[in-house]
C-alpha positions as CSV (number, residue, x, y, z in Angstrom):
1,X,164.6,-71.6,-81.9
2,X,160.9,-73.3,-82.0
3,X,158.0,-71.3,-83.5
4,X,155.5,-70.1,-81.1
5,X,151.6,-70.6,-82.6
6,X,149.3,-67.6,-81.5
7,X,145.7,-68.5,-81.1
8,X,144.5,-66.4,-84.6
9,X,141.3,-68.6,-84.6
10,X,140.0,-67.2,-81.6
11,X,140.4,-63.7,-82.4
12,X,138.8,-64.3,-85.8
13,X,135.6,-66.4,-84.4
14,X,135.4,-63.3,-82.1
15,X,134.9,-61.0,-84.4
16,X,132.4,-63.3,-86.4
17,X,130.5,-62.6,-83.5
18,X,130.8,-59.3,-83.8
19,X,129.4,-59.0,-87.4
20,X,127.0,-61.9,-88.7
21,X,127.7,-61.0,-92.1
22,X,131.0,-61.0,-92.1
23,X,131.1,-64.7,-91.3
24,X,128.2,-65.3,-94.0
25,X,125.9,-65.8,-90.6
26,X,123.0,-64.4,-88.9
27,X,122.2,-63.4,-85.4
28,X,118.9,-62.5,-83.7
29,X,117.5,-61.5,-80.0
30,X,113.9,-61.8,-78.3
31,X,112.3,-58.6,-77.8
32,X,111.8,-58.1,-73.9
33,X,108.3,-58.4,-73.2
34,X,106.4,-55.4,-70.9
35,X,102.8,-55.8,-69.0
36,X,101.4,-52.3,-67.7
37,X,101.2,-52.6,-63.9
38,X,97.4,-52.4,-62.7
39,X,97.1,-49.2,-60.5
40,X,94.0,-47.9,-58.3
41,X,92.0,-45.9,-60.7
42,X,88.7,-45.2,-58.5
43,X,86.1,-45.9,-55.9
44,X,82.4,-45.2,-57.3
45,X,79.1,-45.3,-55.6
46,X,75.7,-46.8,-56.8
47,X,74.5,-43.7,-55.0
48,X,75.8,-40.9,-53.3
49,X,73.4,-40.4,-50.8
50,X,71.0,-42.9,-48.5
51,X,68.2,-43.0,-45.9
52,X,70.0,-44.6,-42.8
53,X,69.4,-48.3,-42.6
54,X,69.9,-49.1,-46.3
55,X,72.6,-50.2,-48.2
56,X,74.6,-49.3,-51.0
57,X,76.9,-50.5,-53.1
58,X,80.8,-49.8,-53.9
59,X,82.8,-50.1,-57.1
60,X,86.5,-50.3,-56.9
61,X,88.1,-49.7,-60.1
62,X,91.9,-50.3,-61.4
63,X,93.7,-48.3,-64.7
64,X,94.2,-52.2,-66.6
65,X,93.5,-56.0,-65.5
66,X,94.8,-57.1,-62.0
67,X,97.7,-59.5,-61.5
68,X,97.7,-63.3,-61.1
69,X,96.5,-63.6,-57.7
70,X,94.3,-60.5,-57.6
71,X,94.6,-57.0,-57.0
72,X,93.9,-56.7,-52.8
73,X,92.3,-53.1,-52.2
74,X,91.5,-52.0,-48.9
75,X,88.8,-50.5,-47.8
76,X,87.8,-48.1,-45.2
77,X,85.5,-45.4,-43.9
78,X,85.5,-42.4,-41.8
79,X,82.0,-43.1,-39.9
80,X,80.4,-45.9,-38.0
81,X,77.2,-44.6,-40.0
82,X,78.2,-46.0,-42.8
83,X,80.3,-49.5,-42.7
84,X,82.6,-51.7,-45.4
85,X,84.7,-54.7,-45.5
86,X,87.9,-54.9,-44.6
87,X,89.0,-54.9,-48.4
88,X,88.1,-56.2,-51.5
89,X,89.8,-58.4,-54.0
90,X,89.8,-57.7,-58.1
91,X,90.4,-60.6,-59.8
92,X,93.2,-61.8,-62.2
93,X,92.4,-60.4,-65.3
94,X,89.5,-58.0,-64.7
95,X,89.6,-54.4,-64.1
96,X,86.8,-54.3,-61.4
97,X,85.2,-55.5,-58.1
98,X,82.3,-54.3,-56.2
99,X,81.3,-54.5,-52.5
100,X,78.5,-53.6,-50.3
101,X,78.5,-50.5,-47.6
102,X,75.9,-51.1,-45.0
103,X,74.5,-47.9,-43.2
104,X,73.0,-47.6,-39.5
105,X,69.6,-45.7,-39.3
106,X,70.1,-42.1,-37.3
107,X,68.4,-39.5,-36.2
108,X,70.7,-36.8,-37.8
109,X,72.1,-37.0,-40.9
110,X,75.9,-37.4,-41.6
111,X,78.3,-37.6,-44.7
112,X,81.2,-41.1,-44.7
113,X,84.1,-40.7,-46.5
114,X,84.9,-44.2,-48.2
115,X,88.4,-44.7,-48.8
116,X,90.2,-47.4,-51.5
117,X,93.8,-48.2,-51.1
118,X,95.8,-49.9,-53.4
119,X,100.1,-50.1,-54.1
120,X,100.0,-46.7,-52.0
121,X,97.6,-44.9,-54.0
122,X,94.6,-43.9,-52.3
123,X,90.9,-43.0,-53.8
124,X,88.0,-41.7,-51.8
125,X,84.0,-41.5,-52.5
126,X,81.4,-39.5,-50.4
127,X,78.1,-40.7,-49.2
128,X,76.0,-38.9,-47.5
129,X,73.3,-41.1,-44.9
130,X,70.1,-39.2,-44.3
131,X,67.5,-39.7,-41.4
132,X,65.7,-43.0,-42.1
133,X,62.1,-41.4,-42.9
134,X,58.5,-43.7,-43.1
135,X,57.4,-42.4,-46.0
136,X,53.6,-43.5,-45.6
137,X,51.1,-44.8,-43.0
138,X,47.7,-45.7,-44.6
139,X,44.4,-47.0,-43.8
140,X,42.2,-49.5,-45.5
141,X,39.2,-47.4,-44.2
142,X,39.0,-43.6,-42.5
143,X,36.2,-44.2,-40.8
144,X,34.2,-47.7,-39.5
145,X,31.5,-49.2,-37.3
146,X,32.6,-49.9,-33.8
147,X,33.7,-53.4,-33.6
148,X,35.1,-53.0,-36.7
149,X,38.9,-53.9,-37.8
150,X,40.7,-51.7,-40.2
151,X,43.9,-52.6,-41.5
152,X,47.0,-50.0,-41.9
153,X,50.2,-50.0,-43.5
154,X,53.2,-48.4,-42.9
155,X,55.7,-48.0,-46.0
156,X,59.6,-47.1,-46.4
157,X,60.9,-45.4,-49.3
158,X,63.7,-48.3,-49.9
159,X,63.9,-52.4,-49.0
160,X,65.1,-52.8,-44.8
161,X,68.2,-54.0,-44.7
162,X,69.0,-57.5,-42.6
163,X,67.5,-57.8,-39.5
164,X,64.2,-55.5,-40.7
165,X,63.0,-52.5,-39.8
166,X,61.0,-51.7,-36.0
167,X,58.4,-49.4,-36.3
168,X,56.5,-48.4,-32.6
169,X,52.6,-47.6,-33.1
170,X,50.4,-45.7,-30.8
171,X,46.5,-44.8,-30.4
172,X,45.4,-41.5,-29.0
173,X,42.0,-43.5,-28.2
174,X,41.3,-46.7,-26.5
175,X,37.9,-47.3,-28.9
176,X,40.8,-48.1,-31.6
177,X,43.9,-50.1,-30.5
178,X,46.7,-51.2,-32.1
179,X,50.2,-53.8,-31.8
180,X,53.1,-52.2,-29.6
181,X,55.1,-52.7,-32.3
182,X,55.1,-53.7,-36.0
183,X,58.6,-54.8,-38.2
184,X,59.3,-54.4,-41.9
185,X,61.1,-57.6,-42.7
186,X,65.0,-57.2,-44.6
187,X,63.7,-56.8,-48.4
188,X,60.5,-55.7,-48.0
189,X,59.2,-52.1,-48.0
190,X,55.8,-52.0,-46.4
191,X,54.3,-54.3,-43.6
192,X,50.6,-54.3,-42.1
193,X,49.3,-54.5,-39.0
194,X,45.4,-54.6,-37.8
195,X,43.6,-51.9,-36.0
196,X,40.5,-53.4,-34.0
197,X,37.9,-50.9,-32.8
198,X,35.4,-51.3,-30.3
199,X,31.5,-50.1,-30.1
200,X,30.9,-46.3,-29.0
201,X,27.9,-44.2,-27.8
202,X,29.0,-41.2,-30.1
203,X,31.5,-40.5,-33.2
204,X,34.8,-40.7,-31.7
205,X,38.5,-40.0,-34.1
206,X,41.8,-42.0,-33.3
207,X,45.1,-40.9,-34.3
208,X,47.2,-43.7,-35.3
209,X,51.1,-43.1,-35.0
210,X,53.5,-45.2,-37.0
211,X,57.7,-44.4,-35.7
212,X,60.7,-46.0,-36.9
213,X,62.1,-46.6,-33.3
214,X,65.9,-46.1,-35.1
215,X,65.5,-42.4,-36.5
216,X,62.0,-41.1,-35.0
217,X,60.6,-40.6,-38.3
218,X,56.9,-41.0,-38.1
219,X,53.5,-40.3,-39.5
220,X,50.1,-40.0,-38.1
221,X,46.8,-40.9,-39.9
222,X,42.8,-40.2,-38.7
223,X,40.2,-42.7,-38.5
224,X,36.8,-42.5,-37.0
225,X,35.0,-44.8,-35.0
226,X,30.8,-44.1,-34.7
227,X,27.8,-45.8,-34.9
228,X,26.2,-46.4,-38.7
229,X,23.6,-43.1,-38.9
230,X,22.6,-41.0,-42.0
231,X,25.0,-38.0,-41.7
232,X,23.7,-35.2,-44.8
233,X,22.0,-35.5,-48.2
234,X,23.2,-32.7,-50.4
235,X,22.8,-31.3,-54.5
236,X,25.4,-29.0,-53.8
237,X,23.7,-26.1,-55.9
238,X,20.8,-23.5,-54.8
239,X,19.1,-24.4,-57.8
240,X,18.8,-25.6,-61.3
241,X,17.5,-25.6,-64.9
242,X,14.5,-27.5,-65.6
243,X,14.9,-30.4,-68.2
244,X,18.5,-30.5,-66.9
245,X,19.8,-33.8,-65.0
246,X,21.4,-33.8,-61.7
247,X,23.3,-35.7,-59.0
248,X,22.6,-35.7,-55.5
249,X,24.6,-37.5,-52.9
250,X,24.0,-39.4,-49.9
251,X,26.6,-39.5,-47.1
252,X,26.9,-41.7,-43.6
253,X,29.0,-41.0,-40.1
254,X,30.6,-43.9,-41.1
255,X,31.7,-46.5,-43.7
256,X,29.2,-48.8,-44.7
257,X,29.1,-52.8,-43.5
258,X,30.2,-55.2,-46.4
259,X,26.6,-55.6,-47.2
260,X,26.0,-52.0,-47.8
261,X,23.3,-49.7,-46.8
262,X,20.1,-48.8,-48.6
263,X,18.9,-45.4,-48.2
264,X,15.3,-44.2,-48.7
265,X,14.9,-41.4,-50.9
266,X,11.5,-39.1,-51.7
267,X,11.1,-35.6,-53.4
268,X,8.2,-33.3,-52.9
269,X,7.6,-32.2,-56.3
270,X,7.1,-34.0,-59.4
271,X,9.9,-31.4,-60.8
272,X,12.7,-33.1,-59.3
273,X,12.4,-37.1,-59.5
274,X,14.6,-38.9,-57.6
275,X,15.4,-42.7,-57.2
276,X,13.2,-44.4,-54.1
277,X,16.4,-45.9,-52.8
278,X,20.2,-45.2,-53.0
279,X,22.9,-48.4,-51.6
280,X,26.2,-47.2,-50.2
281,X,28.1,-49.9,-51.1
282,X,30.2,-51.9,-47.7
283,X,33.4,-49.4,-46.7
284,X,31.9,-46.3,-48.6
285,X,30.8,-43.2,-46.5
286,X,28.7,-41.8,-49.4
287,X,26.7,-42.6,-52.8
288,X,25.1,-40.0,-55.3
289,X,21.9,-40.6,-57.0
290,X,20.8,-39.0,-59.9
291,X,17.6,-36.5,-60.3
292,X,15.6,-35.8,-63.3
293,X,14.3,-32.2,-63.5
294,X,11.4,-31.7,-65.3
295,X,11.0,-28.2,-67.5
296,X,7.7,-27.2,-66.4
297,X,6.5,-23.4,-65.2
298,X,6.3,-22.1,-62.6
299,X,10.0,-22.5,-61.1
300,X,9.5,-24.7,-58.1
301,X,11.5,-25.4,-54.8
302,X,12.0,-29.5,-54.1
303,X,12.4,-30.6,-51.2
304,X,15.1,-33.9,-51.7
305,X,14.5,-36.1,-47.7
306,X,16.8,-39.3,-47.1
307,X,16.0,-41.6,-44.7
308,X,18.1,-44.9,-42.7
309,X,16.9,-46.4,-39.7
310,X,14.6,-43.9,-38.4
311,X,16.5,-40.8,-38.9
312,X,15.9,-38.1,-41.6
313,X,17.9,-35.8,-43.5
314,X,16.8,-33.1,-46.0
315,X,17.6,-30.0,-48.8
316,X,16.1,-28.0,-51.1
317,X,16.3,-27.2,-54.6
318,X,15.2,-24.8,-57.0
319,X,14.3,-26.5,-59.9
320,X,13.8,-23.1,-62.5
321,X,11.7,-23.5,-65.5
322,X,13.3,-22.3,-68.6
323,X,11.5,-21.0,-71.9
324,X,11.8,-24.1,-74.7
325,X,12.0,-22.4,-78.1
326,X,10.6,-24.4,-80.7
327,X,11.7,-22.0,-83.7
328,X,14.2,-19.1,-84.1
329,X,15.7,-17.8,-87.3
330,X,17.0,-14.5,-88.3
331,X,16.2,-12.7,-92.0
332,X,18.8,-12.8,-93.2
333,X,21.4,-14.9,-91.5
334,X,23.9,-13.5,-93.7
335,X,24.1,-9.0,-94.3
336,X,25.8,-5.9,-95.3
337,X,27.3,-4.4,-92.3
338,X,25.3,-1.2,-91.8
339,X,21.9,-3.2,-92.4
340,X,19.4,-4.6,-90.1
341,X,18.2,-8.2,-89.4
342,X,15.1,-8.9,-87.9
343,X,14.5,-12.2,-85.9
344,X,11.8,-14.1,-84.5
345,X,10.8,-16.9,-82.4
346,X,8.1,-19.1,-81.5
347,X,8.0,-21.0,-77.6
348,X,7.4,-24.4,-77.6
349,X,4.8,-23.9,-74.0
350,X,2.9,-20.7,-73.3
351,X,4.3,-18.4,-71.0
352,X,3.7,-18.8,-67.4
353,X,1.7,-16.1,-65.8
354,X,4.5,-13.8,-65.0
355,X,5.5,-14.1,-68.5
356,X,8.9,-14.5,-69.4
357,X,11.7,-12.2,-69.8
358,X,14.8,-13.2,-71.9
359,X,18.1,-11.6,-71.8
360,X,19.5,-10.9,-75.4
361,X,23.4,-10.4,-75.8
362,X,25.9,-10.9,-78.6
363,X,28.9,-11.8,-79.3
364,X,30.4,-8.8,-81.2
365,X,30.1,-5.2,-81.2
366,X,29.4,-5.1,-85.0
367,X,25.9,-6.7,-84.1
368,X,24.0,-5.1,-81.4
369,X,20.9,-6.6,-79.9
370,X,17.9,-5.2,-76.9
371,X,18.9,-6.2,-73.5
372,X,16.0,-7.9,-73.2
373,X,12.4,-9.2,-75.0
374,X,9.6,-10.3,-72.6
375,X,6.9,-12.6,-73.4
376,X,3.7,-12.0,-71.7
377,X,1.7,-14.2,-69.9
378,X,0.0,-17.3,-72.2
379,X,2.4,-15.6,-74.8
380,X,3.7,-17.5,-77.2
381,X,5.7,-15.5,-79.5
382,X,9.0,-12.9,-79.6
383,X,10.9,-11.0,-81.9
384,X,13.6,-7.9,-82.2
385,X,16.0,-6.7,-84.4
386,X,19.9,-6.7,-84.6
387,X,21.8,-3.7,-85.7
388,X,24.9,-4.0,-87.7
389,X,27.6,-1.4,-88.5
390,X,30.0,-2.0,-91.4
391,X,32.9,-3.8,-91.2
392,X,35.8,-4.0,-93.0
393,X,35.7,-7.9,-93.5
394,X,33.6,-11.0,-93.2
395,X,32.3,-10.7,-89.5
396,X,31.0,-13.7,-87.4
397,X,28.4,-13.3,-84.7
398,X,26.5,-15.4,-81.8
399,X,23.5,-13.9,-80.8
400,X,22.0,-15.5,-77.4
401,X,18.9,-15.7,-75.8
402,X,19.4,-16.0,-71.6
403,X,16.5,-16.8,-69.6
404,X,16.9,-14.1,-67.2
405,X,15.8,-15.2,-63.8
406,X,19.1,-18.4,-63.9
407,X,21.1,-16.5,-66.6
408,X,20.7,-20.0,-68.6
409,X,21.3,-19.9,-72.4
410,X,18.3,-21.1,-73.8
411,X,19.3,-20.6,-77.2
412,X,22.0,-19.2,-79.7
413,X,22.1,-18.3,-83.5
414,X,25.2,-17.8,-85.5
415,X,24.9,-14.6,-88.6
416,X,27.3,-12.9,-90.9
417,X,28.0,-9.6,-91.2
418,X,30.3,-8.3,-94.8
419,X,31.8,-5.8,-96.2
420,X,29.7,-3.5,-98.3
């Protein structure tokens, strides 16, 4: 009977599979390799809320870098206020993409909910879209000749979006008139329009009204139309101290021509000198002036008259004369609290006729002083005495001398009271 051969070889080469080392081999795998799948992570806002009319722009974000091909994110948003594309795509290999949301100017505000979808996952942003507001209208003169033109500008608070930005303008007077209608061009935040005026018998004010024709935000600004007069001259105080400078001021009904305007000026009394013309320079309503006061008794009241083209204006000041003290000092300067200190001083003039009183005060209660000295008429001399009390340290004291009739301070002197 024949042998039968069993296939031994095979069953041993299997199990060599089975253990490399048995078989004095080796045997290795490749790892499996893994890449994180990008998900939607978030939709962000440059900012969360906007005048109506501007734009704004979108972020959508994903959790690691999008596929080959790009990550496609829609996009939507939950009022016509406020509109986006139809998606967005992040590129292979970044983590990001932005977009643009455009917003509609309103009359009301309202709030858009702007949503990001993405491998069913869904992220949402809030923007709220105020009323479209014109943040300024201005002037380039309040108030001109008739015949004039002004120019004025109306200003937004942010760039117009495409297509610009309709603003309406009205006059309340026919002596100023305006354009029906004035646009902000898309980028730009301020536009100007001219405002011509036209000759009038008497001082006339125009309102000029600026309205964003989308929203109904507006704003309103004054300017007068008149015929170039001399309006006021004014030194805005009752009166003054002699030897002290001053400033007056000239004003007109109306801004000046470019050439300016030269006003005549004259003062009664060689106690207040003024200028013999003032120039209000072209577009300015009003120019000061300065006055020199002269210190010389008896207090006087100037008359201050401006004139321009025939017509007069006038005021009146006081100019006081105050006592000039050529010398002062105190024996001693420096004393024992409980002692007293006699000072002195000499006047630089004579004393008017009615003489002059001065007002004493000082500065701490551990000095006392008279309320007052008075210096006769053609007098030129004074003197009184501070009382001291002790004190438990060094003491520092301001004595003043006050011309009484202006409660000027026509002197002060500094002493020291000690301890004992």
């Amino acid at each position: 009977m024949p042998r039968v051969s069993r296939p031994f070889v095979s069953f041993v080469c299997a199990a060599c599979v089975a253990s490399a080392i048995a078989c004095g081999g080796s045997s290795s795998t490749s790892p499996t390799s893994t890449t994180a799948t990008a998900a939607l992570q978030s939709v962000s806002l440059s900012q969360t809320s906007v005048a109506g009319g501007l734009a704004v722009t979108g972020t959508v974000s994903l959790t690691a870098n999008a596929p080959v091909g790009g990550a496609l994110v829609t996009l939507t948003s939950s009022s016509a206020a406020a509109t986006v594309p139809a998606n967005v795509t992040v590129d292979a290999g970044t983590t990001s993409k932005t977009f643009e949301i455009d917003t509609v100017a309103s009359t009301a505000a309202s709030t858009a909910t702007i949503t990001a979808a993405y491998l069913g996952v869904n992220q949402t942003a809030a923007l709220t879209i105020g009323r479209l507001t014109l943040q300024n209208l201005s002037l380039s003169a309040a108030s001109v000749v008739g015949g004039a033109v002004v120019s004025g500008t109306v200003t937004v608070a942010a760039a117009a979006s495409a297509g610009g930005l309709l603003v309406a303008l009205t006059s309340s007077n026919p002596a100023a008139a305006v354009p029906a209608s004035v646009t902000i061009d898309a980028g730009a935040t301020s536009q100007s329009f001219d405002i011509t005026t036209r000759d009038v018998s008497t001082l006339t004010t125009a309102t000029i009204t600026a309205t964003i024709v989308s929203s109904g935000s507006s704003r309103t600004a004054s300017l007068t139309i008149g015929r170039l007069a001399l309006d006021s001259v004014w030194v805005g105080v009752p009166w003054w101290p002699g030897g002290v400078p001053l400033t007056g001021l000239v004003t007109l009904t109306v801004a000046a021509p470019p050439a300016g305007v030269s006003v005549a000026l004259a003062s009664s009394s060689s106690a207040a000198i003024v200028p013999a013309t003032v120039t209000v320079p072209g577009g300015s309503t009003s120019q000061p002036f300065d006055i020199v006061t002269a210190n010389v008794p008896p207090t006087t009241t100037v008359t201050i008259t401006a004139t321009y083209a025939g017509v007069s204006q006038s005021t009146t000041l006081t100019v006081v004369a105050l006592p000039s003290i050529a010398t002062f000092a105190c024996t001693p300067t420096t004393a024992v609290g409980g002692t007293t200190m006699h000072c002195s001083g000499t006047l630089a003039n004579p004393a008017p006729p009615a003489g002059w009183q001065l007002a004493l005060s000082s500065s701490d209660p551990s000095a006392t002083v008279p309320a007052s000295v008075t210096i006769p008429a053609a007098g030129l001399t004074f003197q009184f005495d501070v009382a001291t009390v002790a004190v438990t340290t060094t003491t520092a004291v301001t004595i003043r001398i006050v011309d009484a009739t202006s409660g000027s301070i026509v002197f002060s002197q500094a002493l020291s009271i000690t301890a004992s």
